[in-house]
C-alpha positions as a Markdown table, in Angstrom:
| # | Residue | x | y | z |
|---|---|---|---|---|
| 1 | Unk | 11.3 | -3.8 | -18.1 |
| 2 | Unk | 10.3 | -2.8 | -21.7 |
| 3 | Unk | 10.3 | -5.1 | -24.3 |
| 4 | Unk | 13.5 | -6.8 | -25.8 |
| 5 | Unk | 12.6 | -5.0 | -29.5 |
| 6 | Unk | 11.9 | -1.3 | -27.8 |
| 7 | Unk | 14.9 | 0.7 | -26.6 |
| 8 | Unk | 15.8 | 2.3 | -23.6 |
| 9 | Unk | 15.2 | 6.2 | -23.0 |
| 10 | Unk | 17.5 | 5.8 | -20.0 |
| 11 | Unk | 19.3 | 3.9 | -17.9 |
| 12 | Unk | 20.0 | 4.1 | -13.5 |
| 13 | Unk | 21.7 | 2.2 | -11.0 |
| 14 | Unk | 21.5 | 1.8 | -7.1 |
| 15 | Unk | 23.7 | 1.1 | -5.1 |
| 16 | Unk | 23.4 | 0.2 | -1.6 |
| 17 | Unk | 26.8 | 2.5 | -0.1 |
| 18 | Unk | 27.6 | -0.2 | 2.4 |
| 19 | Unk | 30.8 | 0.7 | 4.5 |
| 20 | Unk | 33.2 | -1.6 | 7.7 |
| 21 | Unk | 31.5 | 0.1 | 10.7 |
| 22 | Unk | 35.5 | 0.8 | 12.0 |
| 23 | Unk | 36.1 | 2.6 | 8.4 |
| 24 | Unk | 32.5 | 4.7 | 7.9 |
| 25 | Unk | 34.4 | 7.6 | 5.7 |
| 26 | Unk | 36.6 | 5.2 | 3.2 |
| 27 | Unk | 32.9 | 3.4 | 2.9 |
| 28 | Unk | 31.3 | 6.7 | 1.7 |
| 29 | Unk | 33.8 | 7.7 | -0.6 |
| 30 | Unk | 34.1 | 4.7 | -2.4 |
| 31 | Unk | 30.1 | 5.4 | -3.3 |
| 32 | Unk | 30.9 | 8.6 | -4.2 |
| 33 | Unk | 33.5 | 7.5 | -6.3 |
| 34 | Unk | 31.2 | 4.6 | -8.2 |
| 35 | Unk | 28.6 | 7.4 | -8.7 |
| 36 | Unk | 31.3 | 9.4 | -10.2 |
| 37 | Unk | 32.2 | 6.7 | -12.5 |
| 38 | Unk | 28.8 | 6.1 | -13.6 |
| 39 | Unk | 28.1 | 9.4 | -14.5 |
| 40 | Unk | 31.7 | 9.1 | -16.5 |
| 41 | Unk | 30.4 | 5.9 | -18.1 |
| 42 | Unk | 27.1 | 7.4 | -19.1 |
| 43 | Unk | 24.1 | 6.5 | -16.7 |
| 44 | Unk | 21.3 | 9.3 | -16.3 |
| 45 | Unk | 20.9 | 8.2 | -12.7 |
| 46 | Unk | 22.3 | 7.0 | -9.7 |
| 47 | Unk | 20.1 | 5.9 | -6.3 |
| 48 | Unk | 21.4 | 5.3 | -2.7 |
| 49 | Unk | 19.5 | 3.1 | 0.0 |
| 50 | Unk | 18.3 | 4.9 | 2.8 |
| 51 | Unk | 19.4 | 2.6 | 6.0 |
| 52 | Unk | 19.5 | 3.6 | 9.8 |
| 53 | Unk | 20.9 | 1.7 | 12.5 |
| 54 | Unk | 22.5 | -0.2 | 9.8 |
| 55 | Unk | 26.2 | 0.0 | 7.9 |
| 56 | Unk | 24.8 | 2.4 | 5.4 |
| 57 | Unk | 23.9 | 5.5 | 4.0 |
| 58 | Unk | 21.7 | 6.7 | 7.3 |
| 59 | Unk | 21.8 | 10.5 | 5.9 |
| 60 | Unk | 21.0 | 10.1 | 1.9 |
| 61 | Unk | 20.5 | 14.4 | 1.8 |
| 62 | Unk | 23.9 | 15.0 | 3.1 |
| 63 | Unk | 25.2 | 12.1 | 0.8 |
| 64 | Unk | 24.0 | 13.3 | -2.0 |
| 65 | Unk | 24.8 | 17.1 | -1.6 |
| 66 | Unk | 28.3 | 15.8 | -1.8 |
| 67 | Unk | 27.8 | 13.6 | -4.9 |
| 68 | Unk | 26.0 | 17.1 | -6.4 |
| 69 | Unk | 29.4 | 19.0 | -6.3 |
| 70 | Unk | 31.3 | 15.7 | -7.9 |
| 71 | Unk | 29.4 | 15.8 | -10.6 |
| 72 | Unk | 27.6 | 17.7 | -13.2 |
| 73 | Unk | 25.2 | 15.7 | -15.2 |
| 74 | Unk | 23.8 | 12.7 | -13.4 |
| 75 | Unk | 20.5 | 12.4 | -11.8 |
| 76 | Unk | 20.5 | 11.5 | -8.2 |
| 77 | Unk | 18.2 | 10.0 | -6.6 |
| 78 | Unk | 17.5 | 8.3 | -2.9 |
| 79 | Unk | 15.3 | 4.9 | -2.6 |
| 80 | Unk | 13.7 | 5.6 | -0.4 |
| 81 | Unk | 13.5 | 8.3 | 2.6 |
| 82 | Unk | 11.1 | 6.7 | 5.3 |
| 83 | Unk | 8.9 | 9.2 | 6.4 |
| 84 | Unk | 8.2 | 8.0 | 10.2 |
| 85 | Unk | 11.8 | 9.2 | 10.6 |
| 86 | Unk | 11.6 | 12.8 | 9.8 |
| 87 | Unk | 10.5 | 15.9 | 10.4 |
| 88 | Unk | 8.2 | 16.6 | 6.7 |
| 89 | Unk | 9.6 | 20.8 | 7.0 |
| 90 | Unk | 12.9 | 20.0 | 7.6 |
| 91 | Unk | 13.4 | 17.4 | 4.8 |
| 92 | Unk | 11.6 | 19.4 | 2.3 |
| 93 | Unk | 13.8 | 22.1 | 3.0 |
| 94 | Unk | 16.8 | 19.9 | 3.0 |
| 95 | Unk | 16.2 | 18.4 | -0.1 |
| 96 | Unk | 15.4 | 22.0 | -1.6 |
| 97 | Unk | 18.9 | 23.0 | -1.1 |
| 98 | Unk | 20.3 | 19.9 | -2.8 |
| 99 | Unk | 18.6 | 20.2 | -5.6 |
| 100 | Unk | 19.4 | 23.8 | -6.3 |
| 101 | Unk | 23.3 | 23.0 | -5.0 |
| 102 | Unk | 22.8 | 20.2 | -7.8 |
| 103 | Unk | 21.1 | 22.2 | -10.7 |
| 104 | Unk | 18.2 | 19.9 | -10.5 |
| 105 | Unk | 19.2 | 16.8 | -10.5 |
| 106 | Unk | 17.4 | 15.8 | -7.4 |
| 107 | Unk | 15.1 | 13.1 | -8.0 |
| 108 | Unk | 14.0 | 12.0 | -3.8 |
| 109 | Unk | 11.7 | 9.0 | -3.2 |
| 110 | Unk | 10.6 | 8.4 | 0.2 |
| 111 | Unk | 8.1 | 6.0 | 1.5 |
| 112 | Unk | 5.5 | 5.6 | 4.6 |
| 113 | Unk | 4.6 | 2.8 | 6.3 |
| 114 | Unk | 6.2 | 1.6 | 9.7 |
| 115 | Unk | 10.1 | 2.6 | 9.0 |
| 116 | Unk | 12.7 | -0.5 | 9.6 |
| 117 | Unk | 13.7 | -0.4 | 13.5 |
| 118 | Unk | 10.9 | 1.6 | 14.8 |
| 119 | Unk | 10.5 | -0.4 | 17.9 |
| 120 | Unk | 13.8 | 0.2 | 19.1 |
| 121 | Unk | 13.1 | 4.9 | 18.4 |
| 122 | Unk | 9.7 | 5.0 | 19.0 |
| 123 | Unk | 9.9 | 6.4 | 22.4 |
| 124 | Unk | 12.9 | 8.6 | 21.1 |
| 125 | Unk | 11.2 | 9.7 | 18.4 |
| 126 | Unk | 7.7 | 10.1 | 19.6 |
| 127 | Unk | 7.6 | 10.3 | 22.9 |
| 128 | Unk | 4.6 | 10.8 | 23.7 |
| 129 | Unk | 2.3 | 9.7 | 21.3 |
| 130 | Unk | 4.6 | 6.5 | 19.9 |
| 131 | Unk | 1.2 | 4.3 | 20.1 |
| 132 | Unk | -0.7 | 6.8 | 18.1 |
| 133 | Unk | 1.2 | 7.7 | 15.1 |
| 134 | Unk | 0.1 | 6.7 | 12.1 |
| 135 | Unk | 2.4 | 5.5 | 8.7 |
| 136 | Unk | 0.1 | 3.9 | 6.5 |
| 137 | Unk | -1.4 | 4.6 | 3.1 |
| 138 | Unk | -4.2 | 6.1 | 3.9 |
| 139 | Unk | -7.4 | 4.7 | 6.6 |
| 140 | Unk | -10.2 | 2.9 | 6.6 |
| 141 | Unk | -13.3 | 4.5 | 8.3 |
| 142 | Unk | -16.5 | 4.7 | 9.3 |
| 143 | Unk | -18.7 | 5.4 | 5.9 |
| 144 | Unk | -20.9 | 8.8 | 6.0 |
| 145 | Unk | -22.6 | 10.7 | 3.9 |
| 146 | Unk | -19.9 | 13.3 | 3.3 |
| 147 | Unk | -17.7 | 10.3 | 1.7 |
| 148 | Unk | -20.2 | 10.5 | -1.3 |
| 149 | Unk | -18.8 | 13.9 | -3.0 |
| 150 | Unk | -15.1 | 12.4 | -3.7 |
| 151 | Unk | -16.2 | 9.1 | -3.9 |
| 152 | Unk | -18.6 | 9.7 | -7.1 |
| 153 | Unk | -15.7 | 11.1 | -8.8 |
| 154 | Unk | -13.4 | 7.9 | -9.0 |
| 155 | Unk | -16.6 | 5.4 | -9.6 |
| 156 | Unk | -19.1 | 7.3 | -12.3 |
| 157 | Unk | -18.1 | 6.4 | -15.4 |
| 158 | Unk | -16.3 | 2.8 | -14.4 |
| 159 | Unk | -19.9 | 0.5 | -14.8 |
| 160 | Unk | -18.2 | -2.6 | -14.6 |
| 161 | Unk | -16.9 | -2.0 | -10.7 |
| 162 | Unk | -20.5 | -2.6 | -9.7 |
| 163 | Unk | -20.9 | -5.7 | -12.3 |
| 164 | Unk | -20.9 | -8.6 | -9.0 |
| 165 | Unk | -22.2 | -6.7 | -6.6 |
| 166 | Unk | -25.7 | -8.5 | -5.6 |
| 167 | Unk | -28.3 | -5.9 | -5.1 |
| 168 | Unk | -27.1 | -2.0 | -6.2 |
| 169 | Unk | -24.7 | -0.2 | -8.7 |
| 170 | Unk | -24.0 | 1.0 | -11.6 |
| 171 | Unk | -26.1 | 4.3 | -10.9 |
| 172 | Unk | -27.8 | 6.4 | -13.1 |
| 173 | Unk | -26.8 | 9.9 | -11.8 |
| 174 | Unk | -25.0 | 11.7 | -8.7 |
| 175 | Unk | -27.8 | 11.8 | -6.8 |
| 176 | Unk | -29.1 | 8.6 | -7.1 |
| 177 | Unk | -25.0 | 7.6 | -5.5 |
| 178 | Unk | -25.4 | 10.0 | -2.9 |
| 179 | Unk | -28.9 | 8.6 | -2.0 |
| 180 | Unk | -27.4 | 5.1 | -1.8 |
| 181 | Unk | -24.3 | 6.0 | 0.2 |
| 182 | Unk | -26.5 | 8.2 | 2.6 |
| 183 | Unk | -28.7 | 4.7 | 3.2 |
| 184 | Unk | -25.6 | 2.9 | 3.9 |
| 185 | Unk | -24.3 | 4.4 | 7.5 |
| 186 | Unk | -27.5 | 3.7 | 9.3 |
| 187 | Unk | -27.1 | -0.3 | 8.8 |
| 188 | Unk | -25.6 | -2.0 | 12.1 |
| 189 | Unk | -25.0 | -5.4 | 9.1 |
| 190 | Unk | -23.7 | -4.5 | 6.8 |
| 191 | Unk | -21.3 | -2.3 | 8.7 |
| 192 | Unk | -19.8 | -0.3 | 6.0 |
| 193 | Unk | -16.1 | 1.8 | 5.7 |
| 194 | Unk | -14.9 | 3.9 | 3.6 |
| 195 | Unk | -11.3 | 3.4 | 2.1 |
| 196 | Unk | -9.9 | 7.2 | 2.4 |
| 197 | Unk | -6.4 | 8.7 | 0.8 |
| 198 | Unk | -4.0 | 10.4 | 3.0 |
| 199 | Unk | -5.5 | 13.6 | 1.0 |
| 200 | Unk | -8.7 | 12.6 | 2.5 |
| 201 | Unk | -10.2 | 11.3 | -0.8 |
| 202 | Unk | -12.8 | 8.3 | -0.7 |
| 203 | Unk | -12.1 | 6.1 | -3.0 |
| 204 | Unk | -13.6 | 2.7 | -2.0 |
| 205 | Unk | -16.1 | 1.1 | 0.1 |
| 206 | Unk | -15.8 | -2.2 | 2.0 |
| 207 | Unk | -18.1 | -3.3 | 5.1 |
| 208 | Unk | -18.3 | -6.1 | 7.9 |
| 209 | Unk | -21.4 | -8.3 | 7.5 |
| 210 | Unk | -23.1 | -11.3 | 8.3 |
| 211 | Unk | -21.8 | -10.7 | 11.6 |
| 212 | Unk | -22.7 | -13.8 | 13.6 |
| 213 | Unk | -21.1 | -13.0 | 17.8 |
| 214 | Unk | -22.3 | -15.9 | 19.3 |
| 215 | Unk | -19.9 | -17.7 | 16.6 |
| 216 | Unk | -17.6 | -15.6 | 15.8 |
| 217 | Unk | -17.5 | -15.8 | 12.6 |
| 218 | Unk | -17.6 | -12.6 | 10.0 |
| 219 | Unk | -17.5 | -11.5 | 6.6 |
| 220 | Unk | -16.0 | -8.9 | 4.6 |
| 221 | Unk | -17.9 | -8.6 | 1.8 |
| 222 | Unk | -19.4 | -5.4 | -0.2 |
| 223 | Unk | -16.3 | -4.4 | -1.8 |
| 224 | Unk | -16.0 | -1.7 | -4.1 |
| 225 | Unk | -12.4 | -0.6 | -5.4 |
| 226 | Unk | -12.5 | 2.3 | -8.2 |
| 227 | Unk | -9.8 | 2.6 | -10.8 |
| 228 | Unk | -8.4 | 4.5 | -8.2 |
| 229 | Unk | -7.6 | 2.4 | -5.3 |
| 230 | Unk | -7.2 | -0.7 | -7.7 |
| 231 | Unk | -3.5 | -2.3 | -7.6 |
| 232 | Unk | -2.5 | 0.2 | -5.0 |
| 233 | Unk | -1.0 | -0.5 | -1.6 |
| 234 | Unk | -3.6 | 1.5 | 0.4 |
| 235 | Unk | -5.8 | -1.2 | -1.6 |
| 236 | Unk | -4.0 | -4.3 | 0.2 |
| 237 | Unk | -3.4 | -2.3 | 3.2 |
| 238 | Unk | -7.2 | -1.7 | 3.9 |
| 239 | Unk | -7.7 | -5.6 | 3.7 |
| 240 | Unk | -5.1 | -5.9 | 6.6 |
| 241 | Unk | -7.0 | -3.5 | 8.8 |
| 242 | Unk | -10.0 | -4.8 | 8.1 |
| 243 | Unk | -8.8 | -8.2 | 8.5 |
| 244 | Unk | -6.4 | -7.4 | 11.7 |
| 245 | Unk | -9.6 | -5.2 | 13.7 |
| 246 | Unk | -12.0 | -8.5 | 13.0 |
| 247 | Unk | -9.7 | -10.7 | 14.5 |
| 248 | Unk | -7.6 | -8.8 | 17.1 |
| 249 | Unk | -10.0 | -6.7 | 18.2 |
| 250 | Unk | -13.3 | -8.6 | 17.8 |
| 251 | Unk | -12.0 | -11.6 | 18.6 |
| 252 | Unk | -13.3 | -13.4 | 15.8 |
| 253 | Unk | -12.2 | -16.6 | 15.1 |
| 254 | Unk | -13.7 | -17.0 | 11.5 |
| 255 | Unk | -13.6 | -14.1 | 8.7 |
| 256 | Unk | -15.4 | -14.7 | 5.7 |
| 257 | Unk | -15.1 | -13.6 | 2.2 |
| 258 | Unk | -18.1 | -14.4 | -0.4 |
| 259 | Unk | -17.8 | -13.5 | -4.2 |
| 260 | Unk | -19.6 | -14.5 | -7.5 |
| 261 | Unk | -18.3 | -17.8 | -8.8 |
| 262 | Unk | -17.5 | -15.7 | -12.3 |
| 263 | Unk | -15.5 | -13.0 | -10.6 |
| 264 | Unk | -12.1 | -14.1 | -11.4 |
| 265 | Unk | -10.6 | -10.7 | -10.0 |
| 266 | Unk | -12.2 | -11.4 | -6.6 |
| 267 | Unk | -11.2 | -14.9 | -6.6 |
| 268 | Unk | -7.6 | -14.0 | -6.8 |
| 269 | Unk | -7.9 | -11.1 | -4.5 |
| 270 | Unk | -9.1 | -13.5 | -2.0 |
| 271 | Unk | -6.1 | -15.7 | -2.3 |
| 272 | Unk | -3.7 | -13.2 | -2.5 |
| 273 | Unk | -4.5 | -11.8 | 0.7 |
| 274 | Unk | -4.4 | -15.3 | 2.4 |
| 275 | Unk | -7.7 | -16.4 | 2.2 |
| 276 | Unk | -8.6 | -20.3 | 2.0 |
| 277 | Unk | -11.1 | -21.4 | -1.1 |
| 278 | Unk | -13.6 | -23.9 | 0.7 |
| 279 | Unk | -15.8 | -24.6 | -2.8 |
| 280 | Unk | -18.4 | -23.0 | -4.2 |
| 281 | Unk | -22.2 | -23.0 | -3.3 |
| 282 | Unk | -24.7 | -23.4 | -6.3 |
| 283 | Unk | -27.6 | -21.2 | -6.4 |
| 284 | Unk | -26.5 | -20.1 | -3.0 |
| 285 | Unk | -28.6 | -16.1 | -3.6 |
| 286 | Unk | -30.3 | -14.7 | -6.7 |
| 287 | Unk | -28.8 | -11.4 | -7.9 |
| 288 | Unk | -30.0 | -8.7 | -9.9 |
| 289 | Unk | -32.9 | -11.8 | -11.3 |
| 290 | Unk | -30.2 | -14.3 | -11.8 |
| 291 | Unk | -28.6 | -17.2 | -9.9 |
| 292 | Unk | -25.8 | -16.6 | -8.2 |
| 293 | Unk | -23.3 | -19.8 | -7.0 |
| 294 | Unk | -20.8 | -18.6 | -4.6 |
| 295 | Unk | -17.5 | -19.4 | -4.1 |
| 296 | Unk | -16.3 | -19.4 | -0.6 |
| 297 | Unk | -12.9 | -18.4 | 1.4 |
| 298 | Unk | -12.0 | -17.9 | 4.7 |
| 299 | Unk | -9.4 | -16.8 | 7.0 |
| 300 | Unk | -9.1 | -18.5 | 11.0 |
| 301 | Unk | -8.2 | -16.9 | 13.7 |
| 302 | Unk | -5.1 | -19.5 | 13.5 |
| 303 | Unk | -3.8 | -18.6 | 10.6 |
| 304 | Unk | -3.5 | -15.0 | 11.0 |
| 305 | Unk | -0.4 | -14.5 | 12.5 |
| 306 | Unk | 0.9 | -15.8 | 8.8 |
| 307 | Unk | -1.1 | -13.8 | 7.0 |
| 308 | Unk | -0.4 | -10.8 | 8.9 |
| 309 | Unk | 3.4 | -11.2 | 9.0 |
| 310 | Unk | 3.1 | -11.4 | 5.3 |
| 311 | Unk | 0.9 | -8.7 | 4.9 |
| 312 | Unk | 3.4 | -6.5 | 6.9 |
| 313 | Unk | 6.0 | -7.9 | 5.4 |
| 314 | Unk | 4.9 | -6.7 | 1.4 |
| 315 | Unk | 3.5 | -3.3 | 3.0 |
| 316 | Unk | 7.2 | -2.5 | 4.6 |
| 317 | Unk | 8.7 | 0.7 | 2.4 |
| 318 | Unk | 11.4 | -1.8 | 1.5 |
| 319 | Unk | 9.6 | -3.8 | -0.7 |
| 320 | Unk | 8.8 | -1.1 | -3.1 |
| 321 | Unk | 11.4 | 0.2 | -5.1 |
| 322 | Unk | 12.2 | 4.3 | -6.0 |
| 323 | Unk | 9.2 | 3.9 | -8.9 |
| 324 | Unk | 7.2 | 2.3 | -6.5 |
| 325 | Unk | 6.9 | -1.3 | -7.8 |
| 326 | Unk | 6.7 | -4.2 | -5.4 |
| 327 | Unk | 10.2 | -6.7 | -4.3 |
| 328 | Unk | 8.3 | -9.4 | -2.7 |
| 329 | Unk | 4.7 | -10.8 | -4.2 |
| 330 | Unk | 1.8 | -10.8 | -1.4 |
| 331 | Unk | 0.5 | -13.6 | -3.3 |
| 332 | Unk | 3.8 | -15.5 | -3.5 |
| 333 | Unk | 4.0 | -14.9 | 0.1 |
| 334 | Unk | 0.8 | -16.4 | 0.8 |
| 335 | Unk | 1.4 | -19.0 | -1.6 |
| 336 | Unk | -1.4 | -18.5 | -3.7 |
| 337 | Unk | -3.2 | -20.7 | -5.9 |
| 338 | Unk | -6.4 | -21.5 | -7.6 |
């Protein structure tokens, strides 16, 4: 919201277009008819909810090629179209014709992630490759050498991402970057990922280390976020894999995160995403010439189920709204304090 002193440019509402599942039609008019009213009343925009399975607007384009020819000045707008339900062609086409039916006025949001009620389509709408698909933000992979090219162009220039980390960074030059992510693949510990865009765009690094088997116990730990991935929910959902594949798939019982005592961003990071503060170490490692106390988090293997729920729970399309700001907290999920 802006500030009480600066004026609005504009002002929206959304309404949710709820209907008695024995009456669906008197339900859909009666939204047509309240954005008809606000357009008479003098809102710029009007958003409907997107809801299958549910007593709601489970077809937004249709809805809203209808609202189009009721009015002639409103924007209209859907919050949001889950992508794991639709066919990309078919919508963009859809949505094509409603905005030129509408003179423009189309503004669509739609969303990825898991959409609500997947379990019970899946098989329906994927039937034979249900376990495979994919809805997140983006991926967390294997680092290589390939990663350095997009990877450079989101870090040079932004010293300060490398200010905690223990032994490299900033770099002078392109080559000196490439040299240092080339090194990087070849280490078994630290095991090192690359945090990749859905437009195949490296924008982060993160690896597993201090991998200990026999105690199952592991760290994430050489994190780099650029500008680019910062305050982003491919950002929070890369923690979750990385988090989910230690303990699900490795079986580890203990995961680990590590961070200079001064680095207040990684401090909070850490107990946003549902990691425990133990204390911190003095003079635990010297970096870059200097002492270095450490402060210490973890995550067990019993508390992920929590931690995972809430994770899910924040990365669901529902809790971001049409601009893409966040419902629910993930750190007043996890209850986070320092």
């Amino acid at each position: 919201m802006p500030a009480p002193e600066t004026p609005l440019r504009k002002l929206g509402f959304l309404t949710i277009g709820l209907f008695d599942g024995s009456d669906p039609g008197r339900g859909h008019e009666s939204t047509l008819q309240v954005i008809e009213l606000g357009e008479r009343l003098g809102f710029d925009s009007a958003w409907v909810r997107h809801r299958h399975l549910q007593f709601g607007i489970s077809s937004p384009v249709a809805f809203l090629a209808a609202a189009s020819q009721r009015t002639s000045r409103i924007e209209l707008g859907t919050a949001v179209i889950p992508l794991g339900w639709e066919n990309p062609l078919r919508l963009a086409e859809d949505l094509a014709t409603v905005d030129v039916l509408s003179g423009g006025r189309l503004n669509p949001g739609v969303s990825v992630g898991p959409p609500m009620h997947y379990d019970r389509v899946k098989e329906a709408l994927y039937p034979d490759t249900a376990e495979l698909e994919d809805f997140g933000y983006g991926r967390v992979e294997r680092l290589k050498p390939e990663h350095a090219e997009t990877m450079w162009d989101v870090v040079k220039d932004h010293d300060p991402i490398w200010t905690y980390m223990s032994r490299y960074g900033p770099f002078a030059d392109k080559a000196e970057f490439f040299g240092w992510v080339a090194s990087r693949p070849p280490l078994a510990d630290p095991y090192s990922y690359a945090i990749v865009t859905p437009d195949n765009r490296a924008v982060g690094i993160a690896a597993m280390m201090e991998i200990r088997p026999d105690m199952r116990v592991i760290e994430v730990g050489h994190i780099v976020y650029s500008p680019t991935l910062q305050r982003t929910p491919l950002g929070t959902e890369a923690q979750y894999l990385l988090a989910k594949y230690a303990i699900e798939t490795l079986a580890y019982r203990r995961y680990e995160w590590k961070c200079h005592s001064m680095n207040a961003a990684s401090r909070r990071a850490a107990l946003r995403y549902g990691f425990i503060y133990e204390g911190t170490l003095r003079a635990l490692v010297i970096a870059k010439g200097r002492n270095r106390d450490t402060a210490m988090f973890s995550m067990l293997d019993s508390e992920w189920p929590l931690r995972k729920a809430n994770f899910e729970r924040w990365l669901a399309p529902e809790n971001f709204t049409a601009d893409g700001k966040q419902v629910l907290s993930l750190r007043e999920l996890n209850g986070a304090s320092e």
